[in-house]
N, C-alpha and C positions, 0 to 999 in steps of 0.2 A: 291268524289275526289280521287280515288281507283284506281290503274294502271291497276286490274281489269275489272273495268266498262267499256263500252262503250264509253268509253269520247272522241274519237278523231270522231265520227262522230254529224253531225252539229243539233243540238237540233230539233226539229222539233214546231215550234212556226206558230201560224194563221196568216192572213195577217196583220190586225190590230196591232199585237204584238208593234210595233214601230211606231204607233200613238199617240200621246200623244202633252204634250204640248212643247216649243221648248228648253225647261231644258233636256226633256226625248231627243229629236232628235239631240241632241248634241254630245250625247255618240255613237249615230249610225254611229261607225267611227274603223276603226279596231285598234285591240291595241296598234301594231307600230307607227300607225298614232295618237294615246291620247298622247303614249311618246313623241314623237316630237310636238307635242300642247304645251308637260305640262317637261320643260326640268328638270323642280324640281323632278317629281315624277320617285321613281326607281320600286314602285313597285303598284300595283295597287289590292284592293281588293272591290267587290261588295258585296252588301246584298240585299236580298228580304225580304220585310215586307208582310205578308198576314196578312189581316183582315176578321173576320167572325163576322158580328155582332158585340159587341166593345168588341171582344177579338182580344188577336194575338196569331197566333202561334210560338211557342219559341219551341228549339233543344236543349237541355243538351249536352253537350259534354263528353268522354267518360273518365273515370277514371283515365284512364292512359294517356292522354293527356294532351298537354299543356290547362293552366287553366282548370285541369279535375273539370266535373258536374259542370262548370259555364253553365246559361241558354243563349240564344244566339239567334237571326235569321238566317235564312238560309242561308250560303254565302262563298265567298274566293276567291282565286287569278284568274284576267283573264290570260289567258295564249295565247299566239301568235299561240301555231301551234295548239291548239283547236277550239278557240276561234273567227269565223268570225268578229263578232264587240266585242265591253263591254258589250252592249247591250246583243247579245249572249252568255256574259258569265255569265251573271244575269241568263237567262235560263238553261243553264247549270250544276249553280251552284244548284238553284232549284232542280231541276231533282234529281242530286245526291246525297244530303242532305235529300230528304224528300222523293224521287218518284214523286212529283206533277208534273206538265206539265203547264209552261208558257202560259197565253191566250195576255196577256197586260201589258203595264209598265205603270203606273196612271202617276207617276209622282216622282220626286227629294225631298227625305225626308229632308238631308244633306251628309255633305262633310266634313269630317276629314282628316286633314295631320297629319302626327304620325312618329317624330322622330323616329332611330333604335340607342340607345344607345350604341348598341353592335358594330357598324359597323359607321364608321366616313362618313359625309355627304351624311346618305343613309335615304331618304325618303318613308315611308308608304302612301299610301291617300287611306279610306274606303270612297265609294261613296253608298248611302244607296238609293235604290227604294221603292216605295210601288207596288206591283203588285196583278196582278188577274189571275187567276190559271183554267184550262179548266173544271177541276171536281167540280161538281155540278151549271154547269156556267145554269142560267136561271128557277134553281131551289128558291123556299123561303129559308127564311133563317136558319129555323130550319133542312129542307130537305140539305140544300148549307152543311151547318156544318157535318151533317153525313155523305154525299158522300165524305169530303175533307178529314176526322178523316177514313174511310175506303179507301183513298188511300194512306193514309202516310207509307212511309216504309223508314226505316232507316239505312244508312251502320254501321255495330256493332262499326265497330273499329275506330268509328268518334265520332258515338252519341250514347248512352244508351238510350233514354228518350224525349216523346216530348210532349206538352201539351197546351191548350189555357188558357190565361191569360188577365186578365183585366187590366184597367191602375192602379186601386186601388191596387191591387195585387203587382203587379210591384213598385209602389211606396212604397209599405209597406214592400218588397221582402219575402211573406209568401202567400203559399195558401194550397190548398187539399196535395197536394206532399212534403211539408215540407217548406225548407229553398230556396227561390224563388231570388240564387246572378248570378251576373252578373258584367262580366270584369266593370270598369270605364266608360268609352268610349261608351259599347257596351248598358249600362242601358243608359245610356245622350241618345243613337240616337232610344231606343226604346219612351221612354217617351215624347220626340219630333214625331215622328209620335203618338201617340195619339194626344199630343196638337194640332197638324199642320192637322190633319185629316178636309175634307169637305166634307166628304159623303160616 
């Protein structure tokens, strides 16, 4: 999410990318047109859930950041003059956060609205995907895991640190790396895609 990066051109996603079920093809609507859907929401943030096997991959956030080295999914604002759809911004946000490259949206993990206490009648909503990612698409799962952990790449001044976690992990918030914490919010909509997970 870098003014750096590339981010004004349009993610490059397969054709299936916006397949899915009709929770998924809801959101394939461009941003202006979610606001006018949704007259509550001011501001609108995505997440992509990857699964390898029954871990997830979680992002740390950078030190100096808001909630620095809390763990996280990959994700953040859509934005109208990037962003073809929501949909697109899931890809997007991907991309940038981790390097990976969008194959597919599985499906609607959940959907948070989130007061702005700092700002009178302004609304947050985090809409959370699980998705599938083009690197090591078709490979087992031991080979899937390697090819995803050799393309991860991180922007420094966002994330420090990224790692696969289990649900155990996550509910206990300890693993290999230490102290395994996470926003409110953001541990509720990890631990729900595990529960909610079919395959």
């Amino acid at each position: 999410m870098t003014a750096d990066q590339d981010t004004h051109t349009e993610p490059k996603t397969s054709s299936d990318a916006l397949q899915g079920p009709e929770s998924v093809a809801a959101y394939d609507i461009s941003v202006p047109e979610y606001y006018r859907a949704n007259p509550d929401v001011n501001a609108l943030i995505v997440g992509a859930v990857v699964f390898c096997g029954d871990e997830i991959l979680l992002i740390q956030r950078a030190a100096g950041d808001f909630a620095g080295l809390m763990w996280e999914i990959p994700g953040g604002c859509c934005e109208a003059d990037k962003d073809r759809t929501v949909l697109a911004g899931v890809a997007r946000e991907l991309r940038e956060e981790t390097g990976l490259h969008l194959r597919s949206i599985k499906r609607v993990v959940d959907q948070v609205d989130i007061p702005d206490h700092q700002k009178l009648d302004f609304m947050w909503r985090k809409v959370t995907f699980e998705v599938d990612v083009e690197e090591g698409r078709g490979l087992a799962p031991a080979e899937r895991r390697e090819a995803i952990t050799a393309a991860v790449k991180l922007e420094p001044d966002e994330h420090e640190d990224w790692g696969w976690a289990t649900e155990d992990q996550v509910k206990q918030k300890k693993w290999a790396k230490g102290i395994l914490d996470s926003l409110l919010l953001q541990h509720g909509s990890i631990l729900h895609a595990f529960r909610t997970r079919t395959g």
